[in-house]
Biopython code that builds the backbone (N, CA, C, O; Angstrom):
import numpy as np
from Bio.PDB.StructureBuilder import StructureBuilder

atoms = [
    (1, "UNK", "N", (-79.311, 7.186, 42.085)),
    (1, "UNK", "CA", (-80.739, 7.020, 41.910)),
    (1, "UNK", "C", (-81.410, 7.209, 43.266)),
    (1, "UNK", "O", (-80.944, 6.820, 44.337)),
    (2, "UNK", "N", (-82.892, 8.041, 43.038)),
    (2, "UNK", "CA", (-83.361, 8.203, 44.426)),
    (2, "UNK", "C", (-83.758, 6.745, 45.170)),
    (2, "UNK", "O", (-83.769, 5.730, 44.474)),
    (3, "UNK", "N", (-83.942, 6.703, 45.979)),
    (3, "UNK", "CA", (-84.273, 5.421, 47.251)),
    (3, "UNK", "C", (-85.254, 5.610, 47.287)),
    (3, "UNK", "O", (-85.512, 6.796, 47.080)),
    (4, "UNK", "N", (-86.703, 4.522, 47.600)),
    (4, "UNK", "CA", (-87.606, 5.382, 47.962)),
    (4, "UNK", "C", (-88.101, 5.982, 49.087)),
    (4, "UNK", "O", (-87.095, 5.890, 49.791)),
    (5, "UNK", "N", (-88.885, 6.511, 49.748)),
    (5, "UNK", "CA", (-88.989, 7.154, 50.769)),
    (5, "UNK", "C", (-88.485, 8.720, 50.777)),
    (5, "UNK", "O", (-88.448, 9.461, 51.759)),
    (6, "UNK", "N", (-87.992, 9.122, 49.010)),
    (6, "UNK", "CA", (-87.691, 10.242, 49.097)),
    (6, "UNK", "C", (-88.882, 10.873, 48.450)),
    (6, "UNK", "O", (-89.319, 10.392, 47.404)),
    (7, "UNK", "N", (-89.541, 12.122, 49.111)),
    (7, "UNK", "CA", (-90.359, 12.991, 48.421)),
    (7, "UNK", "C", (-89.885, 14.122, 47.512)),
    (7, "UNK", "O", (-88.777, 14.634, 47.675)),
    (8, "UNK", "N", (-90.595, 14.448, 46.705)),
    (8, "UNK", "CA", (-89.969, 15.716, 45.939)),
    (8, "UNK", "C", (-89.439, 16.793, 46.796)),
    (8, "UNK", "O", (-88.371, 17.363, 46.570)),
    (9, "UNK", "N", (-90.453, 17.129, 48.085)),
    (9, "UNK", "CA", (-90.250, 18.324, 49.180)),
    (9, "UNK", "C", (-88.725, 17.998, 49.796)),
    (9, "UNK", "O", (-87.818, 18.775, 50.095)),
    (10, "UNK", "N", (-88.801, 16.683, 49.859)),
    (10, "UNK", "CA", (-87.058, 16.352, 50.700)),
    (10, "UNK", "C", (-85.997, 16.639, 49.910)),
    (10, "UNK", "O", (-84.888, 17.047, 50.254)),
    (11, "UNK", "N", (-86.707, 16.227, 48.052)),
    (11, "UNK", "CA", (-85.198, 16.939, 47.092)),
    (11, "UNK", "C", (-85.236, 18.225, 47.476)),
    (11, "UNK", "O", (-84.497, 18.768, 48.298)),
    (12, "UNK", "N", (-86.266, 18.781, 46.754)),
    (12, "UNK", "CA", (-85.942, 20.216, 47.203)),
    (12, "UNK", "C", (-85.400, 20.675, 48.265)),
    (12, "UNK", "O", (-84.340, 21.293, 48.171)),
    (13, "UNK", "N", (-85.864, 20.519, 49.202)),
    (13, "UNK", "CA", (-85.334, 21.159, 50.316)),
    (13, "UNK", "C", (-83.525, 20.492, 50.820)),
    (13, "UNK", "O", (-82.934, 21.157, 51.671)),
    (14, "UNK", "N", (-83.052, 19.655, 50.437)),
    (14, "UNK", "CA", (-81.371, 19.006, 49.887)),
    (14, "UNK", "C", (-80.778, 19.777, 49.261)),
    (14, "UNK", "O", (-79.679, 20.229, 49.582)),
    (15, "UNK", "N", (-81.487, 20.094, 48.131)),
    (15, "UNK", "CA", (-80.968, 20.962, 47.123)),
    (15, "UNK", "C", (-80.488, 22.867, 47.597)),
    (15, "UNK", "O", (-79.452, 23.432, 47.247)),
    (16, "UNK", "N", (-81.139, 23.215, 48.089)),
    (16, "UNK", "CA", (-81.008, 24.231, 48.583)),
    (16, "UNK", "C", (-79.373, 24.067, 49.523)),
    (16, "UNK", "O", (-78.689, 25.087, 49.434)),
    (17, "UNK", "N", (-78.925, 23.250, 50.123)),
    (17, "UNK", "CA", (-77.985, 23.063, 51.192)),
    (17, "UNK", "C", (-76.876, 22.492, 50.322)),
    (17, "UNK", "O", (-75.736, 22.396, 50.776)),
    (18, "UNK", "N", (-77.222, 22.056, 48.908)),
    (18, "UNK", "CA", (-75.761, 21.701, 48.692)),
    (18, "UNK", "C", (-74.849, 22.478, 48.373)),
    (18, "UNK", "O", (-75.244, 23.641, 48.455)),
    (19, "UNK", "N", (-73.448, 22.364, 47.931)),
    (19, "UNK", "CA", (-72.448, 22.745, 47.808)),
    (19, "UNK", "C", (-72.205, 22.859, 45.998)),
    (19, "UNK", "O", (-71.708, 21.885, 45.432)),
    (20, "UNK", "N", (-72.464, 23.685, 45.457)),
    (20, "UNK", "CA", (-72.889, 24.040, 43.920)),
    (20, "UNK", "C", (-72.309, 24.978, 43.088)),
    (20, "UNK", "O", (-72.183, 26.103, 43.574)),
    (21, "UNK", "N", (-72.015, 24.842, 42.221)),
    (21, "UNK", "CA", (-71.438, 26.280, 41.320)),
    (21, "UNK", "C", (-72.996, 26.523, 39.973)),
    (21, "UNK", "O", (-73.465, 25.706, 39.180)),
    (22, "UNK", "N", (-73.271, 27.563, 40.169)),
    (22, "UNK", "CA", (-74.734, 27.820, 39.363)),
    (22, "UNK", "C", (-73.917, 28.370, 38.278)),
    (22, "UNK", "O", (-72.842, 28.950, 38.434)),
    (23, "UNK", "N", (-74.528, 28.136, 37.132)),
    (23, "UNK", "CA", (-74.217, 28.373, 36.039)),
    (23, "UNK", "C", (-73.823, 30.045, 35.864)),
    (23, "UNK", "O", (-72.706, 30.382, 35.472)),
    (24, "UNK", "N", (-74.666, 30.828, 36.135)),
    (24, "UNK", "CA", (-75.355, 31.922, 36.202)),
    (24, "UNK", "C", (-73.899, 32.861, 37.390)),
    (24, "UNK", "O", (-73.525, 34.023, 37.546)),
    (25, "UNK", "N", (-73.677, 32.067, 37.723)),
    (25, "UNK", "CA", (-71.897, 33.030, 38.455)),
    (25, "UNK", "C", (-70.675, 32.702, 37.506)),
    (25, "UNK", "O", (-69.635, 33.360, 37.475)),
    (26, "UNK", "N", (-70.963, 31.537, 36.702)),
    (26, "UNK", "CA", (-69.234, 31.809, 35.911)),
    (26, "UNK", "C", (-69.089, 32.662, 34.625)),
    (26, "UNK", "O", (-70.185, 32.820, 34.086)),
    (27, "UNK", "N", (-68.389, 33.068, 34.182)),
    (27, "UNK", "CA", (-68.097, 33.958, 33.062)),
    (27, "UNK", "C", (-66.951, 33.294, 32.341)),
    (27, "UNK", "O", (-66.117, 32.457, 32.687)),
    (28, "UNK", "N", (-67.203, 33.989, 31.153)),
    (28, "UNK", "CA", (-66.118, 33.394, 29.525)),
    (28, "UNK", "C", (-64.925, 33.591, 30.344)),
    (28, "UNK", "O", (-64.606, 34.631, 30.920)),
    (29, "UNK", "N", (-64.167, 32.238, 30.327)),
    (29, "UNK", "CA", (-62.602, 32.276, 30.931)),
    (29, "UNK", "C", (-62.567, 31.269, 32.147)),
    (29, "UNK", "O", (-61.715, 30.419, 32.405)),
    (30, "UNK", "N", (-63.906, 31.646, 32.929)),
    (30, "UNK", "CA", (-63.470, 30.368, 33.997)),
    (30, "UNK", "C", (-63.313, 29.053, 33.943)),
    (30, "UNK", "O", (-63.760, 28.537, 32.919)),
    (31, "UNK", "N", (-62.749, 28.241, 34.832)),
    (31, "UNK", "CA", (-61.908, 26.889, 34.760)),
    (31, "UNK", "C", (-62.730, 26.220, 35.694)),
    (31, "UNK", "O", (-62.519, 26.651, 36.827)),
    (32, "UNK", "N", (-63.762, 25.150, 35.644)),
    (32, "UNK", "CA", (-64.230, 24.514, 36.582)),
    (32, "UNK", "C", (-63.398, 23.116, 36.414)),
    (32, "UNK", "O", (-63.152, 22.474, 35.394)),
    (33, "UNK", "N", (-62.976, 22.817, 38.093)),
    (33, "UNK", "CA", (-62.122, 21.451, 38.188)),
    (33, "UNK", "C", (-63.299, 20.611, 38.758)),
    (33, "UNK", "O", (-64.031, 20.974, 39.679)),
    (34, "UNK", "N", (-63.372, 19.493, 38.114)),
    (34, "UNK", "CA", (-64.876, 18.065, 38.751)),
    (34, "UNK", "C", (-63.846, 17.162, 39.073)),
    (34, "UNK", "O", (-62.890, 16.783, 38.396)),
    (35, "UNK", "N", (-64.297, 16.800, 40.544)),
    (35, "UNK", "CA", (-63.804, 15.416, 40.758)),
    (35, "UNK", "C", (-64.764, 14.336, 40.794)),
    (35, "UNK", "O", (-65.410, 14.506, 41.828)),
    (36, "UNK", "N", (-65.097, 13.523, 40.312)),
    (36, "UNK", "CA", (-66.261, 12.794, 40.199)),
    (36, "UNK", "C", (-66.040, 11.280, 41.121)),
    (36, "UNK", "O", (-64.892, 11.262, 41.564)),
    (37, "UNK", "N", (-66.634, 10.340, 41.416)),
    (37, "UNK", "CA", (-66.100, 9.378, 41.987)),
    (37, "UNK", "C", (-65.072, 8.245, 41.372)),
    (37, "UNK", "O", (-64.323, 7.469, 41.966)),
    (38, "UNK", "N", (-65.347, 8.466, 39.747)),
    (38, "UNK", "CA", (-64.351, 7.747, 39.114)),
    (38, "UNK", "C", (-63.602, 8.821, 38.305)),
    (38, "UNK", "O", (-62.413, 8.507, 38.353)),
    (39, "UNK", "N", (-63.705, 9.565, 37.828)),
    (39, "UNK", "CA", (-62.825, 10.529, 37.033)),
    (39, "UNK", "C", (-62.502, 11.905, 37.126)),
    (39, "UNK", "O", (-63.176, 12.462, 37.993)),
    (40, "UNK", "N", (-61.600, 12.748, 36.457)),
    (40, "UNK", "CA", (-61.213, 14.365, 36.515)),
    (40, "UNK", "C", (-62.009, 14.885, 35.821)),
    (40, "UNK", "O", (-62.301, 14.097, 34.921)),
    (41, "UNK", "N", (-62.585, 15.877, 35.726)),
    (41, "UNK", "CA", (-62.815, 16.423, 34.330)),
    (41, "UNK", "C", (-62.579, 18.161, 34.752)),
    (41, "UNK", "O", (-62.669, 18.568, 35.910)),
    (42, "UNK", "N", (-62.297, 18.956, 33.683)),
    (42, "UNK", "CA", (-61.954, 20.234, 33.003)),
    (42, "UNK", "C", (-62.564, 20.540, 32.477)),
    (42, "UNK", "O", (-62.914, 19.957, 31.451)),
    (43, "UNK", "N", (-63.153, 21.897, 32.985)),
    (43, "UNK", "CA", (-64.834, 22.560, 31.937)),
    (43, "UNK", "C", (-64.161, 24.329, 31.808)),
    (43, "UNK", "O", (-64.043, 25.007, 32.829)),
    (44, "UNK", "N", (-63.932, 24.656, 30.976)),
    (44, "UNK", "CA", (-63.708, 25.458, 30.893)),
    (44, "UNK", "C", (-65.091, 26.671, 29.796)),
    (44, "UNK", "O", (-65.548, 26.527, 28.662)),
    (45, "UNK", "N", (-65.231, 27.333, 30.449)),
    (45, "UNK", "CA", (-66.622, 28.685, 30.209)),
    (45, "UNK", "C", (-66.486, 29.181, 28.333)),
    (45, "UNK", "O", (-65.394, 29.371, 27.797)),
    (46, "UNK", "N", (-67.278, 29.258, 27.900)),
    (46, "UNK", "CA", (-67.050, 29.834, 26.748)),
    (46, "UNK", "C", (-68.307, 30.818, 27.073)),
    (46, "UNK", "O", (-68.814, 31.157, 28.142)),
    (47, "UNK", "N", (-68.689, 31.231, 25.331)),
    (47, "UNK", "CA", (-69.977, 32.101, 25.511)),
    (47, "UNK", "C", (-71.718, 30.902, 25.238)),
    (47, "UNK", "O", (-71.747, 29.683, 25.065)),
    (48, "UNK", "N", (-72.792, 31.797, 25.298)),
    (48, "UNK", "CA", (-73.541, 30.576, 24.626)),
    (48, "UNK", "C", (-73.673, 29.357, 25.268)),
    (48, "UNK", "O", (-74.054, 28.311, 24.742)),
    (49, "UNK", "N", (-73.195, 29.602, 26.957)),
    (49, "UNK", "CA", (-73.909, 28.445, 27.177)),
    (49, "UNK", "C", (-72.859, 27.017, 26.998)),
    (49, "UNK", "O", (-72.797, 26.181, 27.899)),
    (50, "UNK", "N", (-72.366, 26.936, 26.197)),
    (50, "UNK", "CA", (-71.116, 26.060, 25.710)),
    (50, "UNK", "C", (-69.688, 26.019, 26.456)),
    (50, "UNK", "O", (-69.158, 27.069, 26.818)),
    (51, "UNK", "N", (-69.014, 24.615, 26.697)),
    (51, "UNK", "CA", (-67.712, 24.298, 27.148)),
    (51, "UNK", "C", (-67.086, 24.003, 26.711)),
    (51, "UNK", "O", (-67.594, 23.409, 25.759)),
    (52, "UNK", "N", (-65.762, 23.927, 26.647)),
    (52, "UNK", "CA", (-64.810, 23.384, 26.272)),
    (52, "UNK", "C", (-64.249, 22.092, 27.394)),
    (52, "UNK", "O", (-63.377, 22.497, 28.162)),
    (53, "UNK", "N", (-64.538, 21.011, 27.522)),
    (53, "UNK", "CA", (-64.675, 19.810, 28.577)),
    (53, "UNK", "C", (-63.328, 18.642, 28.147)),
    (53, "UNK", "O", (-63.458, 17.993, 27.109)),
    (54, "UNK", "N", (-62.288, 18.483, 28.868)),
    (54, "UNK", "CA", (-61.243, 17.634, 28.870)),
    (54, "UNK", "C", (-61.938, 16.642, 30.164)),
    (54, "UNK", "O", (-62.869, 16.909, 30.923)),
    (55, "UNK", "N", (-61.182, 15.554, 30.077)),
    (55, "UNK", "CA", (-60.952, 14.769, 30.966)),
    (55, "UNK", "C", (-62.355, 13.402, 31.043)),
    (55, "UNK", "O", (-63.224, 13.331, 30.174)),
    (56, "UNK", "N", (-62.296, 12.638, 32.012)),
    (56, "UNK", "CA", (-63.165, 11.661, 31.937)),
    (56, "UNK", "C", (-63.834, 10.591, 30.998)),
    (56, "UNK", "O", (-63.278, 9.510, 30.807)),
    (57, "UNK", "N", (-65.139, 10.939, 30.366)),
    (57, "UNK", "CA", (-65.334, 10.020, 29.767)),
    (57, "UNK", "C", (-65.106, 10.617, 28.418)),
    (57, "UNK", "O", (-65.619, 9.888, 27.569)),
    (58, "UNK", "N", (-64.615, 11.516, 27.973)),
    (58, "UNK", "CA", (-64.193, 12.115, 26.904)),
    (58, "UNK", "C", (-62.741, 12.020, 26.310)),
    (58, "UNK", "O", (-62.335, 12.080, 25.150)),
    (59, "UNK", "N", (-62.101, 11.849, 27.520)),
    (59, "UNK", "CA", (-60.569, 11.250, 27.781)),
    (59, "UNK", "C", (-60.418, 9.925, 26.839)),
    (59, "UNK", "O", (-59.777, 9.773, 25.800)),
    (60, "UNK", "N", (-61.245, 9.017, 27.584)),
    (60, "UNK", "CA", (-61.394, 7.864, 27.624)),
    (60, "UNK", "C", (-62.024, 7.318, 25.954)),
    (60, "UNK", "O", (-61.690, 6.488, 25.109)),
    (61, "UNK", "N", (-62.979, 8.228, 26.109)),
    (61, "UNK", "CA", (-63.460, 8.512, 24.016)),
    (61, "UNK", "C", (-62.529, 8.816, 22.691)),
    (61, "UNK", "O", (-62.816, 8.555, 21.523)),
    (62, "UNK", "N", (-61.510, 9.349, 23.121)),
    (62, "UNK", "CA", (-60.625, 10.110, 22.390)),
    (62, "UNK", "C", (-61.090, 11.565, 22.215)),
    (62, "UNK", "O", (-60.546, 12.305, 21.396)),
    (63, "UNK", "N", (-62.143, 11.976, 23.030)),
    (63, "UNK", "CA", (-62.371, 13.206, 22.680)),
    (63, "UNK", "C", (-62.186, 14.249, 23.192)),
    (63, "UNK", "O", (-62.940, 15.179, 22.906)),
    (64, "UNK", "N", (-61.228, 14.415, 24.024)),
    (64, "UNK", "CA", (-60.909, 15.785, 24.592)),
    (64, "UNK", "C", (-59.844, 16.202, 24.012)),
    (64, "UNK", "O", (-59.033, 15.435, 23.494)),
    (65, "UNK", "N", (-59.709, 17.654, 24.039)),
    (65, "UNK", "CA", (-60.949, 18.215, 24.491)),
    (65, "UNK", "C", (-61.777, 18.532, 23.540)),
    (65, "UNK", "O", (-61.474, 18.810, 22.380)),
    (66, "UNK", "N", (-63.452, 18.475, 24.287)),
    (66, "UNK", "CA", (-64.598, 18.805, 23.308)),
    (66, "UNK", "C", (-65.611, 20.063, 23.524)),
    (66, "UNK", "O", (-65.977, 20.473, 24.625)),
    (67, "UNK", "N", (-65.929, 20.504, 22.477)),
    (67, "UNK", "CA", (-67.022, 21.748, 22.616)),
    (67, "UNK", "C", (-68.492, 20.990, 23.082)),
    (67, "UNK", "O", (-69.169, 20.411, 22.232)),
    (68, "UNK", "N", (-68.822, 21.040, 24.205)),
    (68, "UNK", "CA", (-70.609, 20.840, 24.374)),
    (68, "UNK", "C", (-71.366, 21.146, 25.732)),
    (68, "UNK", "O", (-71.002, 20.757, 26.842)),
    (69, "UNK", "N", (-72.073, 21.632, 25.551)),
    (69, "UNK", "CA", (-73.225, 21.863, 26.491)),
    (69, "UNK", "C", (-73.241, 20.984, 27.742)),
    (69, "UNK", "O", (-72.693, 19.894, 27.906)),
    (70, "UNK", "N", (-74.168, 21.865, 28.788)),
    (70, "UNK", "CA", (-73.933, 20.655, 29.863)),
    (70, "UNK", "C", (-75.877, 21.300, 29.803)),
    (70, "UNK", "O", (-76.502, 22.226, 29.284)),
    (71, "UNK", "N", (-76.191, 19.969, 30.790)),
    (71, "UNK", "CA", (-77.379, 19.705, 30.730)),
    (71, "UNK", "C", (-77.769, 20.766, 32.365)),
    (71, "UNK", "O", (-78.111, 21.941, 32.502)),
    (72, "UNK", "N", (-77.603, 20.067, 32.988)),
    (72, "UNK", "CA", (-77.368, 20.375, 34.601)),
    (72, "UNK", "C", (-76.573, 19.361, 35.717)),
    (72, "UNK", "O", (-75.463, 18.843, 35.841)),
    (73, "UNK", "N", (-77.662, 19.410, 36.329)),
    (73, "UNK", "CA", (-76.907, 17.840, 37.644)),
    (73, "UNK", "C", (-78.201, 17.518, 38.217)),
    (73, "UNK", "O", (-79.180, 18.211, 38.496)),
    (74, "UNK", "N", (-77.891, 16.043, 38.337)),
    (74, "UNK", "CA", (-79.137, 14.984, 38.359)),
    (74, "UNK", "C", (-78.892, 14.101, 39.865)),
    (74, "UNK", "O", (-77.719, 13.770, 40.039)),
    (75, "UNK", "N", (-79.566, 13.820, 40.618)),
    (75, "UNK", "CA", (-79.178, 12.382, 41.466)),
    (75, "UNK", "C", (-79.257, 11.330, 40.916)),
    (75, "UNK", "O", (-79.374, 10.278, 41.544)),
    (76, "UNK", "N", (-79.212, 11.397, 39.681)),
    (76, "UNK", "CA", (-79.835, 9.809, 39.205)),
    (76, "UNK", "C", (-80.364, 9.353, 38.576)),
    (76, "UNK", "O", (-79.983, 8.411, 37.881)),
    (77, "UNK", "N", (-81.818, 10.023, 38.581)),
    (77, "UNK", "CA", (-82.543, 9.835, 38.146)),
    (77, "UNK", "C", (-83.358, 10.671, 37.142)),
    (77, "UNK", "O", (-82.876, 10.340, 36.059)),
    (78, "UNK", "N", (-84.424, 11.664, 36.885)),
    (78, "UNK", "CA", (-84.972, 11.851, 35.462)),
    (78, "UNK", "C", (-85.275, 13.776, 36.386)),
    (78, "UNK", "O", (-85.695, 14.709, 35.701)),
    (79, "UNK", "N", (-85.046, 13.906, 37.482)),
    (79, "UNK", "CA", (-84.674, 15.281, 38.007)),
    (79, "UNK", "C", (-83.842, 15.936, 37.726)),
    (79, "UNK", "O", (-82.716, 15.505, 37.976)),
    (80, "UNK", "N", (-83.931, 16.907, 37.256)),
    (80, "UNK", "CA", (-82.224, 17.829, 36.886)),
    (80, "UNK", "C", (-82.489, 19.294, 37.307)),
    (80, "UNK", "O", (-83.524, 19.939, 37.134)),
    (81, "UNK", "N", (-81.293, 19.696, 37.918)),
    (81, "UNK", "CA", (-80.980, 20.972, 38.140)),
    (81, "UNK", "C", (-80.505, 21.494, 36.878)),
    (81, "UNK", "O", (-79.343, 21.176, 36.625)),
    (82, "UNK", "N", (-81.062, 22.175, 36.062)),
    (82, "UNK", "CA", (-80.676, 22.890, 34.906)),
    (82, "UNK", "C", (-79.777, 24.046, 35.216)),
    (82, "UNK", "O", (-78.945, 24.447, 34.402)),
    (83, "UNK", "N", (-79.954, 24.588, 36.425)),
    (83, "UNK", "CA", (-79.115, 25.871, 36.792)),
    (83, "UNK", "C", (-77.530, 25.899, 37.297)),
    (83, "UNK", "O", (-76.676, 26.786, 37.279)),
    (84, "UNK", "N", (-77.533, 24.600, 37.727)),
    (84, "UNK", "CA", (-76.236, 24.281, 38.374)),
    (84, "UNK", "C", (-75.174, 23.559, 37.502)),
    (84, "UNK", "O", (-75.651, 22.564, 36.955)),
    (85, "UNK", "N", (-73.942, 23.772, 37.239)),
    (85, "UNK", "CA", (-73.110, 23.424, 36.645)),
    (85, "UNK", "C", (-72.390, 22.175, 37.261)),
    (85, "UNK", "O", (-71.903, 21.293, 36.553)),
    (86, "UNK", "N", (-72.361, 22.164, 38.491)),
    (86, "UNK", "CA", (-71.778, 21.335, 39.116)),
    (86, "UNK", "C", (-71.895, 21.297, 40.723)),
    (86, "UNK", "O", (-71.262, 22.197, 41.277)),
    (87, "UNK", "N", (-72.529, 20.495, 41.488)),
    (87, "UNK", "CA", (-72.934, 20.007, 42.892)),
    (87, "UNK", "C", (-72.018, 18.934, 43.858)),
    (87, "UNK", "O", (-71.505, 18.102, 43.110)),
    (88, "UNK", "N", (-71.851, 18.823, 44.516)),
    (88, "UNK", "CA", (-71.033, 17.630, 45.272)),
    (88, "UNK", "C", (-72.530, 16.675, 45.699)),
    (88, "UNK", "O", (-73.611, 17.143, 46.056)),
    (89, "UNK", "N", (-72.202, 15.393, 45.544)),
    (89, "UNK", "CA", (-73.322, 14.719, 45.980)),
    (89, "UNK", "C", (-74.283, 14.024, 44.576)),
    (89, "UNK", "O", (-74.891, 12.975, 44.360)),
    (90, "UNK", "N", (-73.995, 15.274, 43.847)),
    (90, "UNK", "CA", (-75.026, 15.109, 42.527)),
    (90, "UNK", "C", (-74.351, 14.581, 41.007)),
    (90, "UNK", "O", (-73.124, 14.672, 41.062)),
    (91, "UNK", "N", (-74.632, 14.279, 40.238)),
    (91, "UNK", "CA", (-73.885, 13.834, 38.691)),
    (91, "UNK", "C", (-74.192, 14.658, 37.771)),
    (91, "UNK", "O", (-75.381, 14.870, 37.532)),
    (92, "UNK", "N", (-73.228, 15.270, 37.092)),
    (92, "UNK", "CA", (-73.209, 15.836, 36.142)),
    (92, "UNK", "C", (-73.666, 15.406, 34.874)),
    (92, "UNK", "O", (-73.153, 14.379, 34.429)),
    (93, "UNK", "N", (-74.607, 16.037, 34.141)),
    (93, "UNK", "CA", (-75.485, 15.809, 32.898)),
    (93, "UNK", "C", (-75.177, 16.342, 31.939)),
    (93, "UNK", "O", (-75.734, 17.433, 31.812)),
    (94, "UNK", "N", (-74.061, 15.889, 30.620)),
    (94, "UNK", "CA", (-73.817, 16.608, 29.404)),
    (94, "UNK", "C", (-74.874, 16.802, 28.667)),
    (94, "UNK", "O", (-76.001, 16.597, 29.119)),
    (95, "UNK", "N", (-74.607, 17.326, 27.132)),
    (95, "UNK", "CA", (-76.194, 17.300, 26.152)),
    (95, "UNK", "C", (-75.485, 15.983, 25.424)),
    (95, "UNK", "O", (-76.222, 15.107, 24.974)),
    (96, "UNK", "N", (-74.763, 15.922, 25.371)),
    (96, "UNK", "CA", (-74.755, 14.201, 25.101)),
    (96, "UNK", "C", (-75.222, 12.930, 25.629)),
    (96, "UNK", "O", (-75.024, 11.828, 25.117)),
    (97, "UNK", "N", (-75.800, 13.157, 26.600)),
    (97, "UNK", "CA", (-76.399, 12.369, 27.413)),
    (97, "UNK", "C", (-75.450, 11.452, 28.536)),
    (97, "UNK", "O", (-75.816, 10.654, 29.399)),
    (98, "UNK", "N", (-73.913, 11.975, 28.095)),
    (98, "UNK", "CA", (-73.419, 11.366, 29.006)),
    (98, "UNK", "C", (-73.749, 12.164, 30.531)),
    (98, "UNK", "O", (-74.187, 13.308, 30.644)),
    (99, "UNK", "N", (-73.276, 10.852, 32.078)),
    (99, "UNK", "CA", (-74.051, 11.362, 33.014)),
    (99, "UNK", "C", (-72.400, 10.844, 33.384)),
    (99, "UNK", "O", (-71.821, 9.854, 32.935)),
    (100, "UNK", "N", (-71.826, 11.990, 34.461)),
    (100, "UNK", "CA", (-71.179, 11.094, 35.499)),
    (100, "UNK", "C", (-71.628, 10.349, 36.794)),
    (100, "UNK", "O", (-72.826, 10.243, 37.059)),
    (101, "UNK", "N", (-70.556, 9.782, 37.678)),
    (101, "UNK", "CA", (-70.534, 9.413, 38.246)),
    (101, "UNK", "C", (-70.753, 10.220, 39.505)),
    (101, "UNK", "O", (-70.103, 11.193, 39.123)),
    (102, "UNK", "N", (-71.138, 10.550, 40.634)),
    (102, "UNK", "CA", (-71.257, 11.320, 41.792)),
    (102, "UNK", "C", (-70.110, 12.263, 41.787)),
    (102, "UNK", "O", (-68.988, 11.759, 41.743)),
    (103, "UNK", "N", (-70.215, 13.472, 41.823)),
    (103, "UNK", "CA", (-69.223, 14.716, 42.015)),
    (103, "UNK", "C", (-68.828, 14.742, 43.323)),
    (103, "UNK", "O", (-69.461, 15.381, 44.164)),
    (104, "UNK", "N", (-67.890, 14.140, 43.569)),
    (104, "UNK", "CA", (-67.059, 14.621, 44.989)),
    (104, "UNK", "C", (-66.302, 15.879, 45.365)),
    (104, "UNK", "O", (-66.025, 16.238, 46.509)),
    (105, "UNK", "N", (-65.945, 16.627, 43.980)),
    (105, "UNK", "CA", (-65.044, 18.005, 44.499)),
    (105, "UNK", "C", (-65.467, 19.135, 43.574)),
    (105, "UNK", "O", (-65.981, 18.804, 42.506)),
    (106, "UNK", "N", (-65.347, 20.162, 43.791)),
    (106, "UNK", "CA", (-65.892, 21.315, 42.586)),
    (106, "UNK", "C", (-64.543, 22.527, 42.982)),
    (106, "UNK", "O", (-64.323, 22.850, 44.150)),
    (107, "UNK", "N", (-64.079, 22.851, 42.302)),
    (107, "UNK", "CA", (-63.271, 24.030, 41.923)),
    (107, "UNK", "C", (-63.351, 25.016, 41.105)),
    (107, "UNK", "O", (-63.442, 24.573, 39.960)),
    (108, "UNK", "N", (-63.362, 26.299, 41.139)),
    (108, "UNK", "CA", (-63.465, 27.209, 40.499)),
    (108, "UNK", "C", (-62.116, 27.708, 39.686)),
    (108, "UNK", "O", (-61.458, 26.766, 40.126)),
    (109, "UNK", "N", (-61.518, 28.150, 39.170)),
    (109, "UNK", "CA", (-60.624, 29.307, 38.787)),
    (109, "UNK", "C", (-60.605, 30.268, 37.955)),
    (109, "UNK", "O", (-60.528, 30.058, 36.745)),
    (110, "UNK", "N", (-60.686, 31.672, 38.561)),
    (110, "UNK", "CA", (-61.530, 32.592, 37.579)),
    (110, "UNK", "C", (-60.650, 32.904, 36.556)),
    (110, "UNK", "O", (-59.425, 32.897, 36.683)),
    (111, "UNK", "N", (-61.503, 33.293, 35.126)),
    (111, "UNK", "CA", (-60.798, 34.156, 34.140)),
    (111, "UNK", "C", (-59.256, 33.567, 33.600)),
    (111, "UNK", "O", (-58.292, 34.183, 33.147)),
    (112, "UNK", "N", (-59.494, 31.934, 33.883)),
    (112, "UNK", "CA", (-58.101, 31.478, 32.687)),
    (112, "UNK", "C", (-57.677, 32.024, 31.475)),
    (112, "UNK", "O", (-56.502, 32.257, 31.195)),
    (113, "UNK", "N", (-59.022, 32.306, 30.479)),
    (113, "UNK", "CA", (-58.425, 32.144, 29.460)),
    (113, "UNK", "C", (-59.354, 34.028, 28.850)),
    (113, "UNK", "O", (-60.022, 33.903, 27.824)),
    (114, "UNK", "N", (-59.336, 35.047, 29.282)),
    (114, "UNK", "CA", (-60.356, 35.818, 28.665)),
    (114, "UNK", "C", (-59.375, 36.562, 27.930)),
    (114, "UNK", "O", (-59.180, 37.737, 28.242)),
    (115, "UNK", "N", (-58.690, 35.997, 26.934)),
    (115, "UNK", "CA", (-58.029, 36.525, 25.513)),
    (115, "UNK", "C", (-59.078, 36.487, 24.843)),
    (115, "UNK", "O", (-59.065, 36.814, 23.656)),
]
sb = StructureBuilder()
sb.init_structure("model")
sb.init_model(0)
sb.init_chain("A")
sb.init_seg("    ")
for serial, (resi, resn, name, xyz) in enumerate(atoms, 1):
    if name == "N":
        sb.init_residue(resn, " ", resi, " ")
    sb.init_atom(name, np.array(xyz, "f"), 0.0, 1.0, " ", f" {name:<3s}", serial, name[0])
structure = sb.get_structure()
């Protein structure tokens, strides 16, 4: 959650410098690895916008792995990067409304699965 003393101009201008995978560079097949501050998670690319997501609080649900949307990445609070899939620093936003915990690691691996 933001602190206050943060202006919108200071997100923005944060945002620009972080460390991010934008939606808009992965393709059907890639493997994004999240390390979050409490959990793993596994996002793997479909078409449409849609994932195929193991690990974390889905783990923990009985539901991995599951087909769903990601929202963007949030600090916290009611701001979201819609473009970014995943940030270090920032929490990941499903369309389920689940939010993680702070993203500490981001990994790529291209073209796992493009059968």
């Amino acid at each position: 959650m933001l602190g206050t003393g943060h202006s919108l101009e200071k997100i923005i201008d944060g945002a620009v410098q972080l460390k991010q995978v934008r939606k808009e560079e992965l393709q059907f097949g890639d493997l994004v690895l999240i390390t979050t501050r409490n959990s793993d998670y596994s996002v793997c690319v479909l078409e449409d916008e849609n994932y195929i997501v193991s690990g974390g609080w889905f783990a923990r649900k009985g539901l991995s792995p599951t087909k769903v949307s990601i929202t963007g990445c949030t600090w916290g609070g009611s701001i979201i990067k819609v473009d970014t899939l995943a940030a270090c620093g920032l929490r990941l936003e499903f369309s389920n409304r689940v939010i993680t915990t702070t993203i500490r690691k981001v990994r790529v691996i291209r073209g796992v699965s493009k059968n």
